[in-house]
C-alpha positions in Angstrom: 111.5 138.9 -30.2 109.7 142.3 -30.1 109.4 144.0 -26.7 105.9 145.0 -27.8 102.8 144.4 -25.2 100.7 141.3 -26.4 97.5 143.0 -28.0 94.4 142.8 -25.9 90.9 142.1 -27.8 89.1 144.9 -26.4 91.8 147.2 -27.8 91.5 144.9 -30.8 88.1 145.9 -31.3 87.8 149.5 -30.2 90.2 150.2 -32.9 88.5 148.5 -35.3 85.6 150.4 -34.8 86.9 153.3 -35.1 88.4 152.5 -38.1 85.1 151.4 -39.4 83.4 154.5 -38.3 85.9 156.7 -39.7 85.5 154.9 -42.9 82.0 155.0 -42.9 81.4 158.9 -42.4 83.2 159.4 -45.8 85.4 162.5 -46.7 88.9 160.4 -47.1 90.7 160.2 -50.2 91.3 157.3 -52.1 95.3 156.5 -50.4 93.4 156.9 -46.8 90.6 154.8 -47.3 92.5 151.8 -48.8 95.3 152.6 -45.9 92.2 152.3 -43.2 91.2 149.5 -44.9 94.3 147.6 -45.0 94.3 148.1 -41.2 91.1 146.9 -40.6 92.1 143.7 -42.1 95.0 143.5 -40.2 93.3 143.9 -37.1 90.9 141.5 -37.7 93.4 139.0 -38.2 94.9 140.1 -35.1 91.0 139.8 -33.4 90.8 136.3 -35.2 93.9 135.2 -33.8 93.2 136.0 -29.9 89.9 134.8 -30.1 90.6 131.7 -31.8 93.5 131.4 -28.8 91.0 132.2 -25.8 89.0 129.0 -27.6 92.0 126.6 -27.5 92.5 127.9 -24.1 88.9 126.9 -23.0 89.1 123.8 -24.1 92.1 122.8 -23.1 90.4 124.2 -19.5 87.3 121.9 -20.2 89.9 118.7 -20.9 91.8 119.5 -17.5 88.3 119.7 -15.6 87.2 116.6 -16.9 90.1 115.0 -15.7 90.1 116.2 -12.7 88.3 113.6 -10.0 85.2 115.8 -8.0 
């Protein structure tokens, strides 16, 4: 168990943007740009991942509501 906070999307993305941006205005070598890279994929797993969990969590919402009596 890692004592690390739980990422947060926004965070998520802003970083990933920034990665993108940096990796769009050129200038890095060859070992930076695939470094860069490799992070962007691993934050848009990450991304995938919360999303993906704020969607089960919806539902699962939804399913709760619909049980509920009005």
């Amino acid at each position: 168990m890692t004592d690390e906070p739980r990422p947060v999307f926004e965070n998520v993305l802003e970083k990933l943007e920034s990665l993108v941006e940096r990796l769009e205005t050129g200038g890095l070598s060859l070992d930076e740009a695939l470094r860069l890279y490799e992070e962007g994929v691993a934050l848009t797993r990450t991304g995938n991942e919360l999303l993906e969990g704020a969607e089960r969590r919806i539902v699962e919402l939804q399913k709760e509501s619909e049980q509920d009596p009005p």
